[in-house]
C-alpha positions in Angstrom: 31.3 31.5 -58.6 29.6 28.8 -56.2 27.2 29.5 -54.0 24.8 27.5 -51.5 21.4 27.7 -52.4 18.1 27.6 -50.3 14.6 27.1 -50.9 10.8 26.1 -49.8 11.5 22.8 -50.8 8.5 22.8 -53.2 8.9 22.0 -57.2 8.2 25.5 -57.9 11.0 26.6 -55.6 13.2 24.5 -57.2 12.8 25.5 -60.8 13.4 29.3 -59.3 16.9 28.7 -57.7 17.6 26.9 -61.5 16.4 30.6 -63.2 18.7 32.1 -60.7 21.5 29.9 -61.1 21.7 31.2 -64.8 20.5 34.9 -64.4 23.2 34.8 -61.8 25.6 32.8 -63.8 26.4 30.9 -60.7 27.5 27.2 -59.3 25.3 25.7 -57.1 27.9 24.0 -54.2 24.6 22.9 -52.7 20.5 22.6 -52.1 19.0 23.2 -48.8 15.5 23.5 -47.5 14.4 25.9 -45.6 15.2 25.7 -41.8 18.1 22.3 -42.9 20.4 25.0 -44.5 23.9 24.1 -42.8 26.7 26.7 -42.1 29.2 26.6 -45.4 32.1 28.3 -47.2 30.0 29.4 -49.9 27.7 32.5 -50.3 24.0 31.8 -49.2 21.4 32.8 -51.4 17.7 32.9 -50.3 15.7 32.4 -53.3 12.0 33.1 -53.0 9.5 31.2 -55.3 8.8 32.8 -58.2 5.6 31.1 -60.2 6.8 33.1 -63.2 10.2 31.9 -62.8 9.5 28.4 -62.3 6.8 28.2 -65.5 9.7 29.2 -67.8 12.2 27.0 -66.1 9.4 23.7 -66.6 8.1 25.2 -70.2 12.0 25.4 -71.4 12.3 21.4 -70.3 8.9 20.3 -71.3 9.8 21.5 -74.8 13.0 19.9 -75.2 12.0 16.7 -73.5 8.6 15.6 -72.2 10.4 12.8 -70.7 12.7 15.0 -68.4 10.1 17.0 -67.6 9.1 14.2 -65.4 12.3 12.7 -64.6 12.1 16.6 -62.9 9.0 16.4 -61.1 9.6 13.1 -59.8 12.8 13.0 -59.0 12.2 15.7 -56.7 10.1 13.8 -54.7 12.8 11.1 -54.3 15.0 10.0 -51.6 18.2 10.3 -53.7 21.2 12.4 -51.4 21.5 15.2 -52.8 18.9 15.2 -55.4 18.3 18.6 -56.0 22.4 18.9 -57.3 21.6 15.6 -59.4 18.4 17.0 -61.3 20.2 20.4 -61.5 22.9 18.4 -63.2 20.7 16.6 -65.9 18.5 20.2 -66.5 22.1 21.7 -67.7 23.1 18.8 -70.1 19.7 19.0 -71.5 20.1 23.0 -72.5 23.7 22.6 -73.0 23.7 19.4 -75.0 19.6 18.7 -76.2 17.6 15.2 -75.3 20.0 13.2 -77.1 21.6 12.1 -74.0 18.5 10.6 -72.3 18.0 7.5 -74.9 21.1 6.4 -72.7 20.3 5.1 -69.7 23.9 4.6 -68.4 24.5 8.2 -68.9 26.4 9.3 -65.6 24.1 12.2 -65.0 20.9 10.7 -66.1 21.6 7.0 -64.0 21.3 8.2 -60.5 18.0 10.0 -61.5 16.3 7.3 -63.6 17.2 4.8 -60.8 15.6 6.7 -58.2 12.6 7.5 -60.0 12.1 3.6 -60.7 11.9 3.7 -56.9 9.8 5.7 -56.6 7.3 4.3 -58.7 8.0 0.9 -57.3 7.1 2.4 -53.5 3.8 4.1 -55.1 3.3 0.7 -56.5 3.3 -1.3 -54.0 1.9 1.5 -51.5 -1.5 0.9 -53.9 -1.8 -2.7 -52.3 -0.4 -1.9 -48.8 -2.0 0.9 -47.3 -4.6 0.0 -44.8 -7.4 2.2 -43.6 -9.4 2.7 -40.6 -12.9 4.1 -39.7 -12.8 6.7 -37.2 -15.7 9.4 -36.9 -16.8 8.5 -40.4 -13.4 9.3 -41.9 -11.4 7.1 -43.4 -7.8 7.1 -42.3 -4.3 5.3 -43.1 -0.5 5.8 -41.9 2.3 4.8 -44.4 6.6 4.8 -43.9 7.9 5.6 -46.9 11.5 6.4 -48.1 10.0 8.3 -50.8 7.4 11.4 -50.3 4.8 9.3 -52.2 1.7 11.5 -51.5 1.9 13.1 -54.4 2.0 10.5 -56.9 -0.4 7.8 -54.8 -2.9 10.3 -54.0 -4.4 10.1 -57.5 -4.5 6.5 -56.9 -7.3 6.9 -54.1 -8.7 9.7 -55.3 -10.2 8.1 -58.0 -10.9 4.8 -56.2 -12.4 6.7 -53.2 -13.7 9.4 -54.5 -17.2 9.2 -52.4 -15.5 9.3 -49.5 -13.8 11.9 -47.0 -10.0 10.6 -45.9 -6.9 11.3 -44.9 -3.7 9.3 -45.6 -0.3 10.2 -42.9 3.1 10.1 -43.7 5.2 8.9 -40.5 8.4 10.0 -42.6 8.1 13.1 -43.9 5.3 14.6 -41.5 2.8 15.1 -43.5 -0.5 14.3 -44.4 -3.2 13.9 -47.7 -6.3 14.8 -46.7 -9.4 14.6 -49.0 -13.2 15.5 -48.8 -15.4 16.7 -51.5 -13.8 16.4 -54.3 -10.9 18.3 -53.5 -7.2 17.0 -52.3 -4.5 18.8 -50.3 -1.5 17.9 -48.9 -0.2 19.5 -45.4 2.9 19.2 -43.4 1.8 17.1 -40.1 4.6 17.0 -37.6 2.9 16.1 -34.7 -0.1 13.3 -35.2 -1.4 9.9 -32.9 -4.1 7.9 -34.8 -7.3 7.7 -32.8 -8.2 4.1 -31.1 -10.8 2.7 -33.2 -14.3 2.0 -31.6 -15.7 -1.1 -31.4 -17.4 -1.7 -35.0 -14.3 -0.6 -36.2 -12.0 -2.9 -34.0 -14.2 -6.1 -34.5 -13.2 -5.2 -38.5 -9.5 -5.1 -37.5 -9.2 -8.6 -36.0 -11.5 -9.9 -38.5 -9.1 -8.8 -41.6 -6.4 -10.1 -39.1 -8.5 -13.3 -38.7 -9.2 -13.7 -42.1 -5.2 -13.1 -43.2 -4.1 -15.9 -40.2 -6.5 -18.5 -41.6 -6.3 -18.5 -45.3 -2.4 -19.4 -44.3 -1.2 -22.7 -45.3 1.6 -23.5 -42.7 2.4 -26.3 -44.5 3.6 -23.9 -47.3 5.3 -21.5 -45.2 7.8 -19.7 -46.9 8.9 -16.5 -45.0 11.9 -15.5 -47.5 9.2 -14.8 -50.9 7.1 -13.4 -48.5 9.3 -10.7 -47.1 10.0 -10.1 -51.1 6.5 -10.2 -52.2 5.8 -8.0 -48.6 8.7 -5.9 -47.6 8.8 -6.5 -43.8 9.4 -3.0 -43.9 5.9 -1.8 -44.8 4.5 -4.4 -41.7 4.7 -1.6 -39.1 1.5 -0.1 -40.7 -0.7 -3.0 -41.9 -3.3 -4.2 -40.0 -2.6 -8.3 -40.1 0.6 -7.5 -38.8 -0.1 -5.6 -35.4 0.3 -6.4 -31.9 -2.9 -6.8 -29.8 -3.5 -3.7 -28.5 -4.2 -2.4 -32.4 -7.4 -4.4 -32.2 -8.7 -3.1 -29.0 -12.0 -0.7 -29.0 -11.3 2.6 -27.1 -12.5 2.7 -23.6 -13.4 -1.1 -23.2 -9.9 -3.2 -22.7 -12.1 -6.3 -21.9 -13.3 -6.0 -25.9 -10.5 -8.1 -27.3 -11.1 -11.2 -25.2 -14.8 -11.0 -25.8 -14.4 -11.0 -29.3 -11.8 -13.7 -29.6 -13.9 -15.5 -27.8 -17.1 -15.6 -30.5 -17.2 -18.4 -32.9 -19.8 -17.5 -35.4 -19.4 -14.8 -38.3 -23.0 -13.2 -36.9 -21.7 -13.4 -33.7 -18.3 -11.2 -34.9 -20.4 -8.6 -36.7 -19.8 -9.4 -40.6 -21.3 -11.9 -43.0 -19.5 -14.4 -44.0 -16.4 -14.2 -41.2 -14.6 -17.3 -40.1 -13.9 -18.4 -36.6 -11.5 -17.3 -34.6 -8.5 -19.5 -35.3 -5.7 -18.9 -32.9 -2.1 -18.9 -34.8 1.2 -18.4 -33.2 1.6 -14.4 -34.1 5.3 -13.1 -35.0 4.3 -9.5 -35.8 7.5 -7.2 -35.4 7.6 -4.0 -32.9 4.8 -1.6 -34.4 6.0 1.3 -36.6 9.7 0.1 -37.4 12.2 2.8 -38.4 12.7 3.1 -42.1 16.2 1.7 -43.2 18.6 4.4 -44.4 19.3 3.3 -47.7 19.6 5.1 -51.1 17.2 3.8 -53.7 
């Protein structure tokens, strides 16, 4: 019998409907998440996380395959349509069939899954390099748009680069947010959240990274194509070097900007060793572009 089945949306979750799916000895039609489940022809069944569950579920996999273990994991963080039915999918041929199936990377169930985890790790990848951060209060804090929910793989990555410091990194796509102090991580769904405007130390170090970006430039050697594939244009809408003018402004003093373009000395802009202000034509697109709709 098929049925429709709905969870949290978490890994744990996940490995639960599976346990169900064979103490009930059911189909799955379909994989929704809490309030997205969509009216359907099938029986709905409401499957609560079940640590217990779940541990067997992962412990089963994790024996027969390390590999698909996290294939599993990570492929739950994906963008892939309908993931959850294409992990479900390769957990089955695994118990039916043993990890024999996964040295072939053209296998039809294994494909979609390997190809979105290389994704994946190619977004958390380049994320590394991208992701710019601000001062505000004495917090560190960065905004990313990514297809992928990356927070959970990239936040080792500044955790132990940053680990002195207290932060916080959004996600404009999936509404939520890393935040990290002490020692200790945590990720929380965000839905509503407006970066502060940055003071004025903070500003003056916005449009000198901006300044510093414009000027190492050889126009000569323009080439905008490898750039865009070196620099996805769509990461621009949260990088620094890439915003319109009213990113560098300090809160409460609008005159700031002109003031500061106007020094021409690196003491005078409020860092060692910054160049002069070097005006260059800037083609910076609308801040915080949508993110494509595209499978990875």
């Amino acid at each position: 019998m098929e049925a429709v089945y709905c969870y949290d949306g978490s890994l744990q979750g996940f490995l639960s409907c599976i346990f169900d799916i064979y103490r009930y000895k059911e189909i799955p039609a379909a994989f929704f998440c809490g309030e997205d489940a969509e009216p359907a022809l099938f029986p709905v069944r409401m499957v609560e996380t079940n640590p217990a569950h779940s541990a067997r579920v992962l412990h089963r996999v994790s024996a027969l395959s390390p590999e698909a273990a996290v294939l599993l994991r990570r492929g739950l963080l994906t963008c892939l349509p309908e993931k959850e039915l294409h992990l479900y999918r390769l957990v089955a041929k695994l118990l039916e069939e043993g990890p024999a199936f996964l040295r072939n990377r053209s296998d039809e169930t294994l494909y979609p899954v390997i190809r979105a985890v290389q994704h994946l790790n190619g977004e958390v990848h380049l994320l590394k390099g991208f992701v710019r951060f601000s001062e505000i209060g004495g917090v560190l804090g960065g905004e990313i748009q990514p297809k992928n929910r990356v927070l959970p793989v990239l936040g080792s990555h500044f955790r132990a680069r940053m680990h002195n410091e207290t932060f916080f990194l959004y996600d404009r796509t999936h509404k939520e947010a890393l935040f990290y102090a002490g020692g200790q991580a945590v990720i929380r769904p965000l839905s509503d959240f407006q970066m502060a405007p940055p003071d004025e130390t903070e500003a003056r170090y916005r449009l000198l990274w901006k300044r510093f970006y414009d000027t190492v430039a050889i126009r000569e050697r323009e080439n905008p194509r490898l750039r865009m594939s070196n620099m996805p244009k769509r990461y621009w809408g949260t990088m620094t070097e890439f915003q319109q003018s009213d990113y560098f402004r300090p809160a409460q003093t609008p005159s700031a900007l002109p003031a500061l373009r106007a020094q021409s000395s690196p003491s005078a802009a409020g860092a060692p060793g910054a160049p002069a202000w070097k005006p260059v034509p800037e083609k910076p697109p609308a801040h915080g572009p949508s993110v494509p709709e595209s499978t990875p």
